[in-house]
C-alpha positions in Angstrom: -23.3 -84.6 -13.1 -25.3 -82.5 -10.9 -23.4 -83.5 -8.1 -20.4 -83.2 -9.3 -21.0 -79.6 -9.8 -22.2 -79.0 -6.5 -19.3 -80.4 -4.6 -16.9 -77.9 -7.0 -19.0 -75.4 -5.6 -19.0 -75.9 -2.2 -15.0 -76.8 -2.4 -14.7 -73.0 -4.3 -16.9 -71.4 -1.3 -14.3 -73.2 1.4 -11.4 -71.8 -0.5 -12.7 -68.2 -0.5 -13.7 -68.7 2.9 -10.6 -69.7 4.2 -8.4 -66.6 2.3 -9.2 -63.9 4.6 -9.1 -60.2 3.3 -5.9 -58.2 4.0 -6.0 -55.3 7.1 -7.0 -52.0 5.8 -5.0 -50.4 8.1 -1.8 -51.9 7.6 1.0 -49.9 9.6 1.5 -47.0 12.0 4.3 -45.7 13.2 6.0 -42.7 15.4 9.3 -41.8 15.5 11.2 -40.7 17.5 9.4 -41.8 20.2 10.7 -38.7 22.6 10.4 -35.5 21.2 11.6 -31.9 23.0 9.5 -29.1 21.3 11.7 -25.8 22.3 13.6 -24.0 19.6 17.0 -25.4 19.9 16.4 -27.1 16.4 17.2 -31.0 17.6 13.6 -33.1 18.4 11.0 -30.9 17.5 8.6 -32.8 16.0 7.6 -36.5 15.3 6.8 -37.9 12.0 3.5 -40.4 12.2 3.4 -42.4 9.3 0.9 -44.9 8.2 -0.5 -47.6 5.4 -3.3 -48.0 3.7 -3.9 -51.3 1.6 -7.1 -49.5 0.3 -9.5 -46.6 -0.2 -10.7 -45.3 3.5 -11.4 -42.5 5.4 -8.9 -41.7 7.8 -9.5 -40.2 11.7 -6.3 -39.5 13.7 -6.6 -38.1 17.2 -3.9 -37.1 19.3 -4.8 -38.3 23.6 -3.1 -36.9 26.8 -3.8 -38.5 29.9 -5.2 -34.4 30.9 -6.4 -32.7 27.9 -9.6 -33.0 25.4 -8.8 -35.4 22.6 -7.4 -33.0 19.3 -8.9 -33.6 16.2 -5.5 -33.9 13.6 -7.5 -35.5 11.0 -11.1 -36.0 10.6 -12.8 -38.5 8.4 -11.0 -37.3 5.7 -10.7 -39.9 2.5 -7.7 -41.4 1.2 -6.7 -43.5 -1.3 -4.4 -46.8 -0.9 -0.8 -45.3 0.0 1.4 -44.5 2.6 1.3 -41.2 4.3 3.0 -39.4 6.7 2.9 -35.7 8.8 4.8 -34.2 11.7 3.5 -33.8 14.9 5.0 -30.3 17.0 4.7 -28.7 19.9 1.4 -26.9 18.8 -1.5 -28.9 17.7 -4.7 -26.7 16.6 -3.2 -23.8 17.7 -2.6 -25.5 21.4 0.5 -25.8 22.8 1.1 -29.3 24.2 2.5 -29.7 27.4 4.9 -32.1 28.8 4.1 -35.6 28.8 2.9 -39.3 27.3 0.6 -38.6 24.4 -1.2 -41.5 22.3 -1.5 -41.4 18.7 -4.6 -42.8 17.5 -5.3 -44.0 13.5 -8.7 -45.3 12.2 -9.3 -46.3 8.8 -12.9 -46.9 8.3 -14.0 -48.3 4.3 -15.4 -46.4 2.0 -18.5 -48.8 1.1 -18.9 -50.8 4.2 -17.0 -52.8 6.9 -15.2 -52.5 10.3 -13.4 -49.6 11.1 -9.7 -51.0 11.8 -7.9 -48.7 15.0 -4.1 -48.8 15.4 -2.3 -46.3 18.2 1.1 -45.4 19.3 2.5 -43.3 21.9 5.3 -40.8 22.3 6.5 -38.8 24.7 7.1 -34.7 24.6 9.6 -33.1 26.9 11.3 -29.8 27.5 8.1 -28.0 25.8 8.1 -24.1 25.8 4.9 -23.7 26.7 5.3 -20.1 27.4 3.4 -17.9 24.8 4.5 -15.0 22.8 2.0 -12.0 23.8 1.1 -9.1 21.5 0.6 -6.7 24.6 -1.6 -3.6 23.9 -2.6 -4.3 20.3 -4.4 -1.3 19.0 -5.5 0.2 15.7 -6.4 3.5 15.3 -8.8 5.0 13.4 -11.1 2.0 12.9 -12.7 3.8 9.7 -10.7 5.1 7.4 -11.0 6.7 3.7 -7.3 5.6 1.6 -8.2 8.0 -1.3 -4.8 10.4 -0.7 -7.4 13.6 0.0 -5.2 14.2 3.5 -7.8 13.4 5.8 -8.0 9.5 7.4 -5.8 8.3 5.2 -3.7 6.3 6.9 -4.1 3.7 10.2 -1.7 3.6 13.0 -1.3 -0.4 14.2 0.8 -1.0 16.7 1.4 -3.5 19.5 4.3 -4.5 22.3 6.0 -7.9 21.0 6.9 -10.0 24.9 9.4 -12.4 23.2 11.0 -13.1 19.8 8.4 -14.5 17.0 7.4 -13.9 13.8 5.0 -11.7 13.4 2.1 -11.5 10.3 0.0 -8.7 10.1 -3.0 -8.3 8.1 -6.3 -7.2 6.7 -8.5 -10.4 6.1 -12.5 -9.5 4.6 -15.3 -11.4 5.2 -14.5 -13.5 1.8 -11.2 -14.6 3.7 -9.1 -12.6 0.9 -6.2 -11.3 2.8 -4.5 -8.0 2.5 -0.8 -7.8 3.9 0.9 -4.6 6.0 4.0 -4.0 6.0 6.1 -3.2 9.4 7.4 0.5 9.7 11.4 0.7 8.3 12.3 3.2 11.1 10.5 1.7 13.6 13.5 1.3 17.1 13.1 -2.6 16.8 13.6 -4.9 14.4 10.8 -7.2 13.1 10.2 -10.3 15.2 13.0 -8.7 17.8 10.6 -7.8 21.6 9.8 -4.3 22.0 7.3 -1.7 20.6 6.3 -2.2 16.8 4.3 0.1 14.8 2.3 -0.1 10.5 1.6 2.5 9.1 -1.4 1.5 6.4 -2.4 3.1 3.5 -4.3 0.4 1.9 -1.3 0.8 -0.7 -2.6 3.9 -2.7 0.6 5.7 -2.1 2.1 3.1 -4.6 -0.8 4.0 -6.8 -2.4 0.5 -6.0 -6.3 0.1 -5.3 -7.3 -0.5 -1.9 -9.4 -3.3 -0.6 -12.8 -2.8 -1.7 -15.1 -0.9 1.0 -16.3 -2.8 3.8 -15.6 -4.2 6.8 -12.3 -6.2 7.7 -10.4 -7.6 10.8 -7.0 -6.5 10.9 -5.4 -9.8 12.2 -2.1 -9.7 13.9 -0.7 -13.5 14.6 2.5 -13.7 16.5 4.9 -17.5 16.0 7.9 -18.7 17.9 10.8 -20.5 16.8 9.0 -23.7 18.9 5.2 -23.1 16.9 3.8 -21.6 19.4 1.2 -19.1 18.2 -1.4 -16.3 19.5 -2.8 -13.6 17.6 -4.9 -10.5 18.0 -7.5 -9.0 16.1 -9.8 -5.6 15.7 -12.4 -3.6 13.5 -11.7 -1.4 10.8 -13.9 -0.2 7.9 -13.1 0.9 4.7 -15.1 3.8 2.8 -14.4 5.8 -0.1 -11.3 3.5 -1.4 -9.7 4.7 -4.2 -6.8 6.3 -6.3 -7.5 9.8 -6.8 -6.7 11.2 -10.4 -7.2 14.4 -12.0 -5.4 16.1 -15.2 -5.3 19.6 -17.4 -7.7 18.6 -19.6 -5.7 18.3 -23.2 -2.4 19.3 -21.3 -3.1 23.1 -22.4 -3.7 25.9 -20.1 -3.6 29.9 -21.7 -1.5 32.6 -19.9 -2.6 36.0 -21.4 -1.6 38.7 -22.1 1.7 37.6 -23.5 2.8 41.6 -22.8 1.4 42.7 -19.6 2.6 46.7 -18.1 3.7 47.1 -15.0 0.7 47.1 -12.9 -1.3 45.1 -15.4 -3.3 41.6 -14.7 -2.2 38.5 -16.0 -4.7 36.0 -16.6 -4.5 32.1 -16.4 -7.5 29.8 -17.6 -7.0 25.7 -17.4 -9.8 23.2 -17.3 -9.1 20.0 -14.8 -10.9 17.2 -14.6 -11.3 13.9 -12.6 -10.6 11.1 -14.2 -10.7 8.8 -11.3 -13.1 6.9 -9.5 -12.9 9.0 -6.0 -13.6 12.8 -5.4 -10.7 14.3 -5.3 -10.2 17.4 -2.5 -9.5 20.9 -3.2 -9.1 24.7 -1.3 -9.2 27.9 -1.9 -8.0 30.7 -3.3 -11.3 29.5 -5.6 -11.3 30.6 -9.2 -11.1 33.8 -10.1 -9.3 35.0 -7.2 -6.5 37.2 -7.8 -3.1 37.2 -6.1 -0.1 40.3 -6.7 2.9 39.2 -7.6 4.2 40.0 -4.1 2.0 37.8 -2.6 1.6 33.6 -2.4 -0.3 31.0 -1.1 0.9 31.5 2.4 0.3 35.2 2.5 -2.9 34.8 0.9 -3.6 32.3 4.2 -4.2 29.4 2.3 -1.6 26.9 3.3 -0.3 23.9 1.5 -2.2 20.5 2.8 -1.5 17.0 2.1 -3.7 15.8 0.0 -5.2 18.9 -1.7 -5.7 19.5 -5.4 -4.8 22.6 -6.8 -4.2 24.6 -10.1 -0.5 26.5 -9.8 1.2 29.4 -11.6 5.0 29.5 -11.7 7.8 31.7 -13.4 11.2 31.6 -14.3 13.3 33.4 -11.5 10.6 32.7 -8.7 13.2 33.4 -5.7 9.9 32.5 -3.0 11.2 29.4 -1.8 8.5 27.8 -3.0 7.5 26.1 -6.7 4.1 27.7 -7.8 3.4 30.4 -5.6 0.3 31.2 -7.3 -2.2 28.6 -6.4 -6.2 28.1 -6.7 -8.8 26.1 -6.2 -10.2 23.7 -8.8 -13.4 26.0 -9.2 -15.6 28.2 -7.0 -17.1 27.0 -4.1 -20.9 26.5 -5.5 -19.4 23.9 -8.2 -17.9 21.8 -6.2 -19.5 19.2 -3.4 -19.2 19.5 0.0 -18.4 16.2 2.1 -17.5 16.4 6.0 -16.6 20.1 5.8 -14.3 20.1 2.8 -15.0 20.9 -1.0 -14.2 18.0 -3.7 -14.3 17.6 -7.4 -16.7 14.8 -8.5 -15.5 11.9 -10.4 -16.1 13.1 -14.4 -16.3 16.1 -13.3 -14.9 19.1 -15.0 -14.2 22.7 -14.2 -12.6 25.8 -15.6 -9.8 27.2 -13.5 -9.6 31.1 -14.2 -6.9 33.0 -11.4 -5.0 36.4 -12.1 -1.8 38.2 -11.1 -1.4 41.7 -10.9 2.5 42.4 -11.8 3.6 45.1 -9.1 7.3 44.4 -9.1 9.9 44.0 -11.8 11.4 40.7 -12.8 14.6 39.7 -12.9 14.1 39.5 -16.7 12.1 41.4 -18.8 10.1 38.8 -20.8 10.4 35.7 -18.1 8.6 32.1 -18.9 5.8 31.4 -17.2 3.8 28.5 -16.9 1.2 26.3 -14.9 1.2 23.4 -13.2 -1.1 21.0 -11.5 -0.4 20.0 -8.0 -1.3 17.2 -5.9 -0.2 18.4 -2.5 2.8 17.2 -0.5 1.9 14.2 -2.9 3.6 14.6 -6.1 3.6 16.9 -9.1 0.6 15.7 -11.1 1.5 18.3 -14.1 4.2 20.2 -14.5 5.2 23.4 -16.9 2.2 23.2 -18.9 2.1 25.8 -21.7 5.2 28.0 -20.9 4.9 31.1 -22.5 7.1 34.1 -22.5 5.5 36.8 -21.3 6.8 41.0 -21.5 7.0 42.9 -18.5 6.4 46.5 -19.2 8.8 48.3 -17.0 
């Protein structure tokens, strides 16, 4: 009996013995065999395809008879299957030149075994190996505050495209999030067309969207032709005091008084504004309780309209200055506010009482006209407009 058993045995171990395991690497394939990597649509890539008959991890490396081996996959696992990818005229970034290139697959098992190699060739012709370049790439300033106060608001990027390619520009931080520009509309050349291009970047607060967060980021400009090829460009550019300024009449109520003021009289306007946003917020002079005559304006008063600047406004029904809200002031006196770089800004929370006067030395077209105040955000929008119109008597 014993024997018996033993020869069963040893007939089972010559069975297994003789059935040897199947490849792991069971096909590899490139087609076509000739490809011509230049734009004109027809050849520009080949397909490698291969088999798998079980779990392995996969190395493929691409082999001129001139250049360093490229890396297209690296131990990378994969389960049983077939797979496939195309192969261009740019391979990490490098353009491949004309010539016979080897394709080379090895499948290596995941526990433990020989690592099976397969290769293949192909052949690339007609390559453009002739780069796009992004000639003179420059951004300007390379610190800049997108808050809307006027001052370093925006960045200029520009850069001289050689040769037609499409062209991504953007802001990547140092957590890889990217931030996309947006080409000029009116700039002379279309996008991806050669010539001069130009961004204009405002970190997108002018669509009342937060910028990136403060810090540091490359602004990355990559430039790809219609045969791959690829070359970009990178600089600098910090980000401080980010932010979408707001500010408001507190309550929406401002008093105009008296509602009967002589000829020669004073009338008075009192508003409290306050930021409600998370940046200071810039603002000029006339400061509060300044005092105009109704002859007089912003302009005459020397304190011209800037982009960016917060102020409180008077206006009046008939104004024939040119101008909406002739009557401007500051959003306090100079003491309450805080001075950064030369210039006075309102502190986030921050409120303040806006007192300015008018001293009525004309007549009116009317008699009793409205008048009213508004709360402008300079060459920026109309933040609040015809608050509290009252009709006010002019003695005359």
């Amino acid at each position: 009996m014993k024997d018996s058993v033993l020869v069963l045995v040893m007939a089972l171990l010559l069975l297994v013995s003789g059935c040897g395991a199947p490849p792991l690497l069971v096909r590899v394939d490139v087609r076509p065999d000739i490809i011509t990597p230049n734009g004109d649509g027809q050849d520009e890539a080949a397909e490698l395809s291969y088999s798998l008959s079980a779990r392995a991890m996969v190395t493929i490396t691409l082999q001129s008879r001139t250049d360093k081996p490229a890396a297209l996959r690296n131990d990378q696992p994969r389960p049983a299957g077939d797979y496939s990818f195309l192969i261009g005229g740019v391979v990490n970034g490098a353009v491949l030149a004309d010539g016979l290139y080897t394709v080379i697959v090895e499948a290596k098992p995941i526990d433990s075994g020989i690592t099976e190699i397969m290769t293949r060739t192909f052949t690339i012709k007609n390559s453009k190996i002739s780069l796009p370049e992004l000639q003179n790439f420059t951004v300007y300033p390379d610190r800049f505050t997108p808050n809307r106060d006027g001052i370093d608001d925006r960045v200029t990027i520009s850069y001289n495209l050689t040769r037609k390619a499409d062209v991504l520009v953007y802001l990547m931080g140092a957590d890889g999030k990217k931030y996309p520009v947006a080409e000029r509309p009116d700039n002379a050349v279309k996008p991806g067309e050669p010539g001069v291009h130009t961004y204009d970047y405002e970190g997108g607060v002018d669509l009342g969207a937060m910028p990136p967060p403060d810090g540091t980021y490359r602004v990355i400009a990559e430039a790809t032709d219609e045969a791959g090829n690829r070359v970009s460009k990178s600089a600098a550019l910090t980000v401080v005091d980010g932010g979408v300024p707001r500010a408001e009449i507190v309550g929406a109520t401002a008093v105009l008084a008296p509602t009967s003021v002589p000829l020669g009289a004073t009338l008075t306007v009192t508003a409290t504004v306050g930021n409600i946003g998370t940046v200071p917020i810039r603002t000029k002079g006339p400061w509060s309780g300044s005092s105009y005559t109704s002859l007089e304006n912003f302009n005459t008063a020397g304190m011209y309209e800037e982009p960016g600047v917060f102020r409180l406004g008077v206006d009046y029904e008939g104004n024939s200055a040119g101008r909406a809200y002739p009557y401007r002031w500051g959003l306090g006196r100079e003491g309450d506010l805080q001075l950064i770089g030369g210039q006075r800004y309102l502190m986030p929370n921050q409120r303040i009482v806006v007192v300015g006067y008018i001293r009525i030395v004309e007549k009116t077209p009317t008699v009793n006209p409205f008048f009213w105040v508004g709360l402008l955000h300079e060459q920026v929008r109309l933040v609040n407009d015809r608050i509290q119109p009252t009709r006010i008597t002019i003695g005359f």
